[in-house]
N, C-alpha and C positions, 0 to 999 in steps of 0.2 A: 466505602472503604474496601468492600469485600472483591468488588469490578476490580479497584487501581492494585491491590494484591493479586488477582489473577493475573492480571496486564503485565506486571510485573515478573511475574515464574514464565508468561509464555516469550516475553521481550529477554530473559537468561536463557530459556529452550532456545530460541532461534538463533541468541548470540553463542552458543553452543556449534550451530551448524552451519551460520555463516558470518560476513563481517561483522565485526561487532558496532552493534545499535549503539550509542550512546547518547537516548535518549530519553527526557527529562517528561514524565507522566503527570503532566500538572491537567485541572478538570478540564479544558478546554480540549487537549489534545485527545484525554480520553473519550471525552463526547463525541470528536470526530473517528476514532477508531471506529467507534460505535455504528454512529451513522454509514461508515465506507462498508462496513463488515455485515451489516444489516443490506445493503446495498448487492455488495457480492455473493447475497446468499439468495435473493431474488434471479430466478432464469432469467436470465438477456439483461442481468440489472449492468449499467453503463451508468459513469459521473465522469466529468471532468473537472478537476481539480486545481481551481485557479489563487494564485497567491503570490507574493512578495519570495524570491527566490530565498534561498536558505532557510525558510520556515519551517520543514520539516514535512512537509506533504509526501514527500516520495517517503522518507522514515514509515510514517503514519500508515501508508498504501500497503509497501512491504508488511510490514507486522500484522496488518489486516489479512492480507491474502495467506500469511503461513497463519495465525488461528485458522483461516476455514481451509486451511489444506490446498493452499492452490499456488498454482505456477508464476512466477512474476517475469514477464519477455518487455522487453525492453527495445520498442523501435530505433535502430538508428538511421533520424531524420538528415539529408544532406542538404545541396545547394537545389542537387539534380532529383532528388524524390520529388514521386508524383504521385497522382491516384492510383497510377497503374501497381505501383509499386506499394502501395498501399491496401490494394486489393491484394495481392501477393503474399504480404504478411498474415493475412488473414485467413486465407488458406490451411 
């Protein structure tokens, strides 16, 4: 109870400073917070995040990376992106 109350003050801090979340903290999702944010706190930690579109994955990513203070960059993938361009983001 004490986790989905924190999750909750940091998912009002964020919708404070950017779009607003409106999202629904049920145990699953916080479990994945969890996991993503335990992840992103590992150097070099890397996940991909595979699921049924509108699930709330990218919600979940976002909220994770502002608790641990971090940037959220957003590739945009085309017809014509390639590796090259891929390496370029990375940069």
């Amino acid at each position: 109870e004490l986790l989905r109350e924190t999750l909750m003050v940091k998912r009002l801090e964020y919708n404070e400073s950017n779009a607003i979340m409106d999202l629904v903290l049920f145990e699953q999702a916080i479990l994945h917070i969890t996991r993503i944010n335990r992840i992103l706190q590992n150097p070099g930690g890397n996940a991909m995040l595979i699921g049924v579109g509108g699930s709330g994955k990218q919600s979940l990513c976002r909220l994770a990376a502002f608790i641990s203070d971090f940037e959220v960059r957003q590739i945009p993938v085309t017809s014509s992106y390639g590796v090259e361009d891929f390496k370029e983001e990375l940069r």
